[in-house]
MDAnalysis code that builds the backbone (N, CA, C; Angstrom):
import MDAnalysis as mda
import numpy as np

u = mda.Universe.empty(510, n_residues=170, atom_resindex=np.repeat(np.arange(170), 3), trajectory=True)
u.add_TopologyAttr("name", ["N", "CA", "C"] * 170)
u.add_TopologyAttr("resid", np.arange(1, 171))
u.add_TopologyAttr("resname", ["UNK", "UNK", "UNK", "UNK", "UNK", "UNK", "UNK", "UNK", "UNK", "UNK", "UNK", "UNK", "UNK", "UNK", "UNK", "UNK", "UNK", "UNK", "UNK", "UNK", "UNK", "UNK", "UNK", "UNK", "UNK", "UNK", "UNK", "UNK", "UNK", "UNK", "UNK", "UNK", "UNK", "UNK", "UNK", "UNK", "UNK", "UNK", "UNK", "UNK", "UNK", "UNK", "UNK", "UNK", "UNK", "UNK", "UNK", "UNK", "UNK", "UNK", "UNK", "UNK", "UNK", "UNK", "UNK", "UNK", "UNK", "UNK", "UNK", "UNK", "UNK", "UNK", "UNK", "UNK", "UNK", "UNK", "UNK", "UNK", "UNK", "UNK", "UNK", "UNK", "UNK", "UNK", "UNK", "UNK", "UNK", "UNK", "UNK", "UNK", "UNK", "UNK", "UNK", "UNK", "UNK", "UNK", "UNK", "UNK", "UNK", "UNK", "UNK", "UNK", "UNK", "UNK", "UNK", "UNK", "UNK", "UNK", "UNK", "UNK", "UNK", "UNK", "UNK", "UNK", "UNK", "UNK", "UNK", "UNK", "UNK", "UNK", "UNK", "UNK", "UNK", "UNK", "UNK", "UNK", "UNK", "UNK", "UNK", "UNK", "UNK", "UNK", "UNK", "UNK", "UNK", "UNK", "UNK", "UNK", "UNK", "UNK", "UNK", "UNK", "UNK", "UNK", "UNK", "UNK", "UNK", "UNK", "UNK", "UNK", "UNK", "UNK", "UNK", "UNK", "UNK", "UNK", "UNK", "UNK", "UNK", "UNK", "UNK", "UNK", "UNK", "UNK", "UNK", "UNK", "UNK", "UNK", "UNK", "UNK", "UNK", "UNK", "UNK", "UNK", "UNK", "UNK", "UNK", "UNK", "UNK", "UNK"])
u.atoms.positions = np.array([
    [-16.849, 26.035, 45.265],
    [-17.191, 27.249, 45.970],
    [-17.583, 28.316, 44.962],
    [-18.569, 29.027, 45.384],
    [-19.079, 30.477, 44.826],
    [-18.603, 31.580, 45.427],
    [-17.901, 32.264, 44.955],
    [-17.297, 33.367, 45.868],
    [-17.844, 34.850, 45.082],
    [-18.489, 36.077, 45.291],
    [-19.230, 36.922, 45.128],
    [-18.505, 38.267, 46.075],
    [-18.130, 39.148, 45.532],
    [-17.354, 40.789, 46.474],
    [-18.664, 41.487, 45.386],
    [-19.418, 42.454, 46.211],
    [-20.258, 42.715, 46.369],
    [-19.986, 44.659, 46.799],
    [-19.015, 45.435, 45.658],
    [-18.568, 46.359, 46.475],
    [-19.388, 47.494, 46.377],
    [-19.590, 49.018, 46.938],
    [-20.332, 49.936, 46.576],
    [-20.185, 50.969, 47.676],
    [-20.691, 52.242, 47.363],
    [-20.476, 53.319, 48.670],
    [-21.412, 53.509, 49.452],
    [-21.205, 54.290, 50.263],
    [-22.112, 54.172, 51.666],
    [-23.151, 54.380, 50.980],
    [-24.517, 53.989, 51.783],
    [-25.931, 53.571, 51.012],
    [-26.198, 53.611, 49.978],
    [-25.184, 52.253, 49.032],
    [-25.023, 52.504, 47.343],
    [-26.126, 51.476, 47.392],
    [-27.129, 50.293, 48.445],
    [-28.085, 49.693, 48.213],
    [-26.866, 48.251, 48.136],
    [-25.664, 47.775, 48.627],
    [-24.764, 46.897, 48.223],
    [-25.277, 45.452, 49.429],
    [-25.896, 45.882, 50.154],
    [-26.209, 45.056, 51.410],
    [-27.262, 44.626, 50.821],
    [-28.154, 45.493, 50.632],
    [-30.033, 44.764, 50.024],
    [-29.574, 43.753, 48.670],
    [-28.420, 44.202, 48.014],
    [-28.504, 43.377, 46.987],
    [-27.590, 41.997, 47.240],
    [-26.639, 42.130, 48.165],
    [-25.939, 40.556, 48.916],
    [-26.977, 39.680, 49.250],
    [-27.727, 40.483, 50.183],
    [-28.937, 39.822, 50.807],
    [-30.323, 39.290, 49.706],
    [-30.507, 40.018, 48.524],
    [-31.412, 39.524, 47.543],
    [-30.650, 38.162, 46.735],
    [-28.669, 38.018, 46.833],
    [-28.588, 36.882, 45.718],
    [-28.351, 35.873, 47.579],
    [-28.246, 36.291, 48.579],
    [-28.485, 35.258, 49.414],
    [-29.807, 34.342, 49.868],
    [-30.810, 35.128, 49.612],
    [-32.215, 34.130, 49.652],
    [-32.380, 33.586, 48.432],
    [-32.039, 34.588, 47.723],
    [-32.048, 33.469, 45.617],
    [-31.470, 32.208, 45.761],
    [-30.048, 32.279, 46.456],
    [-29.368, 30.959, 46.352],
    [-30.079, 29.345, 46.640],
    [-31.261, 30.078, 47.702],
    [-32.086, 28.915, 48.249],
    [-31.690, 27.810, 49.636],
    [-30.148, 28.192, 49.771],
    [-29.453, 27.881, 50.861],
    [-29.469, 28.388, 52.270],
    [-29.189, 27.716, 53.214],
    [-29.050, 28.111, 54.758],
    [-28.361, 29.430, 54.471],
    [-28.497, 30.386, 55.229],
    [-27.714, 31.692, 55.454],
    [-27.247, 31.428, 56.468],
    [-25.866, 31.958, 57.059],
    [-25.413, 32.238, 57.953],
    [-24.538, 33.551, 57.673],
    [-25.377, 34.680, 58.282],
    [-24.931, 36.026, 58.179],
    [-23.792, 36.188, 59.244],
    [-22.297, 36.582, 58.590],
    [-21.074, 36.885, 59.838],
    [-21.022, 38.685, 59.735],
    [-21.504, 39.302, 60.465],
    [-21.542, 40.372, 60.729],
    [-20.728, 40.961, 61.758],
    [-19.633, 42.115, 60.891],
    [-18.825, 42.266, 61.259],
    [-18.255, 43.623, 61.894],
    [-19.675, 43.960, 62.141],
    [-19.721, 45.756, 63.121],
    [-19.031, 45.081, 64.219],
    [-18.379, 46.287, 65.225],
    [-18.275, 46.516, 66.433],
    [-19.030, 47.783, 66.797],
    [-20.233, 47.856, 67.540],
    [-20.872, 48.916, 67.966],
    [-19.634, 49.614, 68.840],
    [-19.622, 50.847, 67.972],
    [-18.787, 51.885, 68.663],
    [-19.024, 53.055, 69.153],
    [-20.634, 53.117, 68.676],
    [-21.440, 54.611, 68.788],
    [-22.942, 54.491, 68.273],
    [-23.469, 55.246, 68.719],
    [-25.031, 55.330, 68.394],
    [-25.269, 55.030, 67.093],
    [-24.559, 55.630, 65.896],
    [-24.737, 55.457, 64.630],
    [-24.410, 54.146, 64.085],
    [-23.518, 53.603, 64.879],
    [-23.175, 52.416, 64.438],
    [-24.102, 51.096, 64.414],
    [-24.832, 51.628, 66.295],
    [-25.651, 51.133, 66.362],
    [-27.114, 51.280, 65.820],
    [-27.624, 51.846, 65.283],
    [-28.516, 52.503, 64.722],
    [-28.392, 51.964, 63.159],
    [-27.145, 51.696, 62.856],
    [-27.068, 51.262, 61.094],
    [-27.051, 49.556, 61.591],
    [-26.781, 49.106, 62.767],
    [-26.870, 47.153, 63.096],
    [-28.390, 47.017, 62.996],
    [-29.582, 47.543, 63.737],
    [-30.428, 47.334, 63.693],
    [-31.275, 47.775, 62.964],
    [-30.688, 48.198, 61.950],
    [-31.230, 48.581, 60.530],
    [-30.830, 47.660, 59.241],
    [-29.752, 47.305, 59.398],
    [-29.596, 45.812, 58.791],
    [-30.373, 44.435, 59.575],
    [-30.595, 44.659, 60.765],
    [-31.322, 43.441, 61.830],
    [-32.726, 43.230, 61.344],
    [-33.091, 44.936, 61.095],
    [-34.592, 44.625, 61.280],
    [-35.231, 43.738, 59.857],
    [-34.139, 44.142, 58.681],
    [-34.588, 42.841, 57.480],
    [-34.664, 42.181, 57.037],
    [-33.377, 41.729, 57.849],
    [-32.431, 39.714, 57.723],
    [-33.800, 39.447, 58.590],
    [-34.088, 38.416, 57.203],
    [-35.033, 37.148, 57.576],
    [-34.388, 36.278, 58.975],
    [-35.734, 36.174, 60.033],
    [-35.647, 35.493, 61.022],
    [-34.951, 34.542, 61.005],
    [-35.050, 33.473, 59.752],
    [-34.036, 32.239, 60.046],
    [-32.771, 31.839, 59.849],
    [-32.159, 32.826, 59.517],
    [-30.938, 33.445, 59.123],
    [-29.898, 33.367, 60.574],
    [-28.740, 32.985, 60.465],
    [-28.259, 32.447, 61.735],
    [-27.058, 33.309, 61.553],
    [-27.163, 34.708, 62.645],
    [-26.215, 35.674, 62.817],
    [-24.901, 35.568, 63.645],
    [-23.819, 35.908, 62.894],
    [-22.580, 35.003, 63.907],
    [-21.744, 36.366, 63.923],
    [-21.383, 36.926, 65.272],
    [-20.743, 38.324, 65.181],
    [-19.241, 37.851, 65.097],
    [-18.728, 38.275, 64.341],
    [-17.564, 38.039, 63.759],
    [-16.226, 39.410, 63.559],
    [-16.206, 40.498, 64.470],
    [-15.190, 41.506, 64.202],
    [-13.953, 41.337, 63.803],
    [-13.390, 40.153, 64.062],
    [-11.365, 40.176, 63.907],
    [-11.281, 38.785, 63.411],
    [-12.078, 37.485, 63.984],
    [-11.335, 36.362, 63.139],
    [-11.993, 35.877, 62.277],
    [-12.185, 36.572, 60.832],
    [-13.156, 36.171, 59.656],
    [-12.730, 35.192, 59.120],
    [-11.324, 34.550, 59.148],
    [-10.933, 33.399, 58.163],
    [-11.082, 31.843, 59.093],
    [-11.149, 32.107, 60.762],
    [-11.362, 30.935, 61.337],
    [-13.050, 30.846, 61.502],
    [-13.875, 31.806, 61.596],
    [-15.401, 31.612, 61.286],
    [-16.054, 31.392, 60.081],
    [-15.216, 31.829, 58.954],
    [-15.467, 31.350, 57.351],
    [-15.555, 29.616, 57.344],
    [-14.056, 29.197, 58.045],
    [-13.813, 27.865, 58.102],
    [-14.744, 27.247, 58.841],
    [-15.778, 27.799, 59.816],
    [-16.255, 26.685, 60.631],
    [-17.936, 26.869, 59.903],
    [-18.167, 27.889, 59.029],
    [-19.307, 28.121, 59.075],
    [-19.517, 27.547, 57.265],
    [-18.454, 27.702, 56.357],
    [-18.825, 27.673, 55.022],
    [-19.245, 26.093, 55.230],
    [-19.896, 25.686, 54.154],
    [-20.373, 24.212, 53.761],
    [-20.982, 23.935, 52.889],
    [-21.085, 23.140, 52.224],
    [-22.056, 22.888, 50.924],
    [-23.344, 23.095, 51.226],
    [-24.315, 23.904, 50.187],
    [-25.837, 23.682, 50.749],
    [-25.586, 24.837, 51.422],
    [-24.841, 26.184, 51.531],
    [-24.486, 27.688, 53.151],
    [-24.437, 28.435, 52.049],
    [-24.860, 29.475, 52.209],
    [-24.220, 31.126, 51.706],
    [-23.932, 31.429, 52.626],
    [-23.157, 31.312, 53.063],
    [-22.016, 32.759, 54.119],
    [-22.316, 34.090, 53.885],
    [-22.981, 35.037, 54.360],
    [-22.809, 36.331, 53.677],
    [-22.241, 36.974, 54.981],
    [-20.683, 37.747, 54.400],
    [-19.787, 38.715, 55.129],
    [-20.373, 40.427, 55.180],
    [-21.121, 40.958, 55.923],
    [-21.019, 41.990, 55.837],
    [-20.494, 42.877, 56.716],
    [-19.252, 43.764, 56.596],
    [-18.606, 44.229, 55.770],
    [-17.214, 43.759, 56.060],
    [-16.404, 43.753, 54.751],
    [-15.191, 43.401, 54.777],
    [-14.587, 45.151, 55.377],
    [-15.142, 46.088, 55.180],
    [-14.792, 47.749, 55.322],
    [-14.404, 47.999, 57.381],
    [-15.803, 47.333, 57.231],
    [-15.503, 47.192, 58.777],
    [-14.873, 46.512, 59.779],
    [-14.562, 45.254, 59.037],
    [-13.497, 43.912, 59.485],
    [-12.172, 45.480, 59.617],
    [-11.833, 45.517, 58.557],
    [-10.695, 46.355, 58.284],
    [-10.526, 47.662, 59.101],
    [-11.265, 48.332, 59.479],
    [-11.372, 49.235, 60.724],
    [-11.336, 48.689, 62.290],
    [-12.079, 46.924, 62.361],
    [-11.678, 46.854, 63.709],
    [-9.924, 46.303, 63.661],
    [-9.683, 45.959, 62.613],
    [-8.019, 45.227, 62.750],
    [-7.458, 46.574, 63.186],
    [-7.558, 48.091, 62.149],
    [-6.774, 49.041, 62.501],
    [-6.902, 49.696, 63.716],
    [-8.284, 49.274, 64.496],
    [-8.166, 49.693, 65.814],
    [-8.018, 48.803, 67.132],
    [-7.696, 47.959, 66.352],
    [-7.271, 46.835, 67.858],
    [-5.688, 47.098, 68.295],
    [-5.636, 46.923, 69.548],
    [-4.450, 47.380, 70.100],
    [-3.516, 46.325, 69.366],
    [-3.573, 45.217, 69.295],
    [-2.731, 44.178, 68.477],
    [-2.316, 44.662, 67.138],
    [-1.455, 45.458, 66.902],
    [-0.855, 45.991, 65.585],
    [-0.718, 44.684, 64.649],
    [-0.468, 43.718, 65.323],
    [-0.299, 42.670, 64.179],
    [-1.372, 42.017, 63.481],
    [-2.512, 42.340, 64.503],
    [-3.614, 41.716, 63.999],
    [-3.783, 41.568, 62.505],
    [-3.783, 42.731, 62.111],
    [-3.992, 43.395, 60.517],
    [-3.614, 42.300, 59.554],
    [-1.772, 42.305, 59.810],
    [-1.418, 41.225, 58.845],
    [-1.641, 39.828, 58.860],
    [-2.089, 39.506, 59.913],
    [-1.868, 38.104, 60.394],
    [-3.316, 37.584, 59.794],
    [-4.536, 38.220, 59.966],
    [-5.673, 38.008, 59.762],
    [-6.073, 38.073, 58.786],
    [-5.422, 39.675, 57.549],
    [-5.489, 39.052, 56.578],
    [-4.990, 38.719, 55.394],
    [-3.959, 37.646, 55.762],
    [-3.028, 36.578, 55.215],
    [-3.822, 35.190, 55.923],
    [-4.421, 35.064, 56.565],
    [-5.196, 34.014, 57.116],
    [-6.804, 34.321, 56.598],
    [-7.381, 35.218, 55.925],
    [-8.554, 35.150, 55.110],
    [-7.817, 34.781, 53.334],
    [-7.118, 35.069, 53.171],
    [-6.602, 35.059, 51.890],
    [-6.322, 33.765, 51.417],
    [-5.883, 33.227, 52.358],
    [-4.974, 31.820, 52.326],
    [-6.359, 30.892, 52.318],
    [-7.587, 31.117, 53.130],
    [-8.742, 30.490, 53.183],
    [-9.448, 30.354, 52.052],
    [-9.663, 31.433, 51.683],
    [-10.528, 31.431, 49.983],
    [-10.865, 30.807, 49.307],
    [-9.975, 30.415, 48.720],
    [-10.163, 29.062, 47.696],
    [-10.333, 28.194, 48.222],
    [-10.339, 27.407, 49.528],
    [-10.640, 26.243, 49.966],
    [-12.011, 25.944, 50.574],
    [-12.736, 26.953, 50.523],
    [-14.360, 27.092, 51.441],
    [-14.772, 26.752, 50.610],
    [-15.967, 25.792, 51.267],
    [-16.908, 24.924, 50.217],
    [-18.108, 26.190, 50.541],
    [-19.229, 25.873, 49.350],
    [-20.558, 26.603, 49.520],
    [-20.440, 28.043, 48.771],
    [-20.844, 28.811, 48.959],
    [-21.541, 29.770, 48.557],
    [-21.008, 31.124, 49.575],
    [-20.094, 31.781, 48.753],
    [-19.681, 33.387, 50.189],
    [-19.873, 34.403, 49.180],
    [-20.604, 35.283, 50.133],
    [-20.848, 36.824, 49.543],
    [-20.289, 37.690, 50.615],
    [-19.238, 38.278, 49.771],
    [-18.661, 39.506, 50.427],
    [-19.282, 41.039, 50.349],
    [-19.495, 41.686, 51.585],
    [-19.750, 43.328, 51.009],
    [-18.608, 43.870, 51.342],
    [-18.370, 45.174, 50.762],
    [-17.444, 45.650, 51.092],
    [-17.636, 47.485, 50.352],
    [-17.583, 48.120, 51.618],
    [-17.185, 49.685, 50.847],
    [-15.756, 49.557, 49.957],
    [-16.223, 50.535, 48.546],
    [-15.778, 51.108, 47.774],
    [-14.758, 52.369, 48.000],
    [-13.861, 52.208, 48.993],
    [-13.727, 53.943, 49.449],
    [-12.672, 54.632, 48.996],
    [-11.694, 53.919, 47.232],
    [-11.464, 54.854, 46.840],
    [-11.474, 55.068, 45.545],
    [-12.409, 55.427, 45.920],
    [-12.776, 56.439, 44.564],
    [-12.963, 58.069, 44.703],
    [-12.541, 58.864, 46.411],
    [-12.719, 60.071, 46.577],
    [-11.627, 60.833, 46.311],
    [-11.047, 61.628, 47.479],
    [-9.667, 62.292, 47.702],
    [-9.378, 61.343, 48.070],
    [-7.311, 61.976, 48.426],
    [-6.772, 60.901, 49.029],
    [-6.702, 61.743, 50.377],
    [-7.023, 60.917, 51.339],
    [-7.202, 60.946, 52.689],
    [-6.107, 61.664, 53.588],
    [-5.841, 62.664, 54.091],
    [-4.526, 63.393, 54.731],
    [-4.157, 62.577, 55.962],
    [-4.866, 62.252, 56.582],
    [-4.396, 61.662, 57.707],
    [-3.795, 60.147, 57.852],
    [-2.854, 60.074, 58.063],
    [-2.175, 58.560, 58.342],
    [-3.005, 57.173, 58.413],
    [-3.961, 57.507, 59.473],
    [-4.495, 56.374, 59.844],
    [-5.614, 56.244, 58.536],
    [-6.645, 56.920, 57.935],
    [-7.170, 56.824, 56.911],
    [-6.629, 56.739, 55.552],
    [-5.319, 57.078, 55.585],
    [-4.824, 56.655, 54.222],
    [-4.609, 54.934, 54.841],
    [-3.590, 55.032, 55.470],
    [-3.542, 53.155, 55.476],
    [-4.648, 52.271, 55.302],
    [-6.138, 52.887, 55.973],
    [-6.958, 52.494, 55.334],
    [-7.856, 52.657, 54.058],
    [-7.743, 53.254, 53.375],
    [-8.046, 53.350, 52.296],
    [-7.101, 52.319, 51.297],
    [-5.688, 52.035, 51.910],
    [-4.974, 51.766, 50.676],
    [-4.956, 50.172, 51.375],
    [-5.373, 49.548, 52.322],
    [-5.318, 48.161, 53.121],
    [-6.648, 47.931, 52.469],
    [-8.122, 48.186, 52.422],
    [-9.337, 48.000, 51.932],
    [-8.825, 47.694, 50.137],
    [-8.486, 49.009, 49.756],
    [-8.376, 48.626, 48.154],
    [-7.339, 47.547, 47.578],
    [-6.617, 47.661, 48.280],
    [-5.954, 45.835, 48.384],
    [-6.382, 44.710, 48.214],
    [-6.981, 44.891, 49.509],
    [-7.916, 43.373, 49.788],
    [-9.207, 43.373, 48.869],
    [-9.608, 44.652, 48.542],
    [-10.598, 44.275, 47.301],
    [-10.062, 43.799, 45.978],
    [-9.193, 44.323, 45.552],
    [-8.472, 43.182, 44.577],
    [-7.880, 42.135, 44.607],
    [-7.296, 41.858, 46.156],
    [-7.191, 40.056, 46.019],
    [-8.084, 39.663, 46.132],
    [-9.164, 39.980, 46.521],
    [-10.757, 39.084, 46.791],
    [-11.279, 39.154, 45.256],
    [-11.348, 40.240, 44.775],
    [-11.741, 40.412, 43.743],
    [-10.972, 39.149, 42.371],
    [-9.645, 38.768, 42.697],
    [-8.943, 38.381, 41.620],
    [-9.512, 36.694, 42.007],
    [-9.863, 36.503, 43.414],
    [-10.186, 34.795, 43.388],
    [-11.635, 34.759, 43.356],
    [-12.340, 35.827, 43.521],
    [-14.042, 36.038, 43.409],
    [-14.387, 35.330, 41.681],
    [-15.617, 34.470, 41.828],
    [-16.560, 34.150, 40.770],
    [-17.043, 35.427, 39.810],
    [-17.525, 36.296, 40.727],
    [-18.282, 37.705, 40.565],
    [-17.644, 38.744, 41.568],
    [-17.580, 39.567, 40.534],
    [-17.722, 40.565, 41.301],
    [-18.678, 42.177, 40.992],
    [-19.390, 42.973, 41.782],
    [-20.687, 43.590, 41.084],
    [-20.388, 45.044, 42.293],
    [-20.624, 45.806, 41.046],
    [-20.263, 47.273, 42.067],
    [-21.744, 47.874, 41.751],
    [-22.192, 48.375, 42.740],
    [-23.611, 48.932, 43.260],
    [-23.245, 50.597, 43.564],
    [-23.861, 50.956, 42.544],
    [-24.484, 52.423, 42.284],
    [-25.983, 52.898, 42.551],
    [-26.064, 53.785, 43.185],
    [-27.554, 54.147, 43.462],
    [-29.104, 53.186, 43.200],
    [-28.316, 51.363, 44.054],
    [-29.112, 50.628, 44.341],
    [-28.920, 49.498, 42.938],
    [-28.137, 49.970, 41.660],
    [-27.927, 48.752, 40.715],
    [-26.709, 48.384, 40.600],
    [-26.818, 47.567, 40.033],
    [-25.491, 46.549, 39.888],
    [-24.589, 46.685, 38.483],
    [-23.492, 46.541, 38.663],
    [-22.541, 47.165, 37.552],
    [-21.574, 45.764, 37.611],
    [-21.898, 44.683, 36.698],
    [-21.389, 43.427, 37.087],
    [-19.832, 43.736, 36.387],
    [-19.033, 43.181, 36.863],
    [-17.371, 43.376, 37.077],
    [-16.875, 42.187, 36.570],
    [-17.001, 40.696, 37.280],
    [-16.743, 40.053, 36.942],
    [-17.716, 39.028, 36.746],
])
């Protein structure tokens, strides 16, 4: 397995560049996209990622169970590309299932190392600002920067994207 976290801030260019080492690879794509349209903007940023994923690219909406769609979708000869792990992590904190969070991801974690093929993770960067006053945004800020370092510690690569370049990590 090739495993790739792909991190950067809002329109740091971190998506165009997942998507440039996913057609490089030369492999089937199967894009797991992991918005939940929650609002105009949300929707408005899906079909702005829609309108450039190459047609043959096989889109699998994926909000809450990323480690049982990793499993059915990774394979030898696949790039998986996850975009966003930021947003996986916002629908866990807003699903009424409080447990979701842990359960899901301790069940992506545990997956990792065993996926055959080729996975590219994106994922916002989000702390590197203030620290967040409100409860629910600190837990997320400090649940995201977590999971970017366990992903990060079993990742091949890892490449942080600044105003569209790449700042290779690992």
């Amino acid at each position: 397995m090739q495993l790739t976290l792909v991190l950067g801030g809002a329109r740091s260019g971190k998506s165009a560049y997942a998507e440039n080492l996913a057609k490089q690879s030369g492999n089937k794509v199967i894009y797991l996209a992991t918005a939940e349209i929650r609002d105009e903007a949300i929707a408005q940023r899906v079909k702005l990622h829609q309108s450039v994923r190459p047609s043959e690219w096989q889109t699998v909406n994926t909000p809450i169970e990323l480690a049982a769609s990793l499993k059915q979708h990774a394979a030898p000869n696949v790039t998986v590309l996850v975009d966003c792990l930021t947003m996986w992590v916002t629908n866990l904190l807003c699903a009424e299932d409080k447990s979701l969070m842990a359960a899901e991801k301790s069940a992506l974690l545990a997956v990792l190392e065993t996926l055959p093929g080729n996975i590219i993770f994106v994922s916002n960067e989000v702390g590197m600002g203030i620290i967040p006053m409100g409860e629910l945004t600190r837990d997320y800020v400090d649940i995201a920067g977590k999971l970017h370092q366990e992903v990060a510690a079993v990742a091949n690569n890892a490449v942080l994207i600044v105003a569209g370049l790449p700042l290779v990590l690992k």
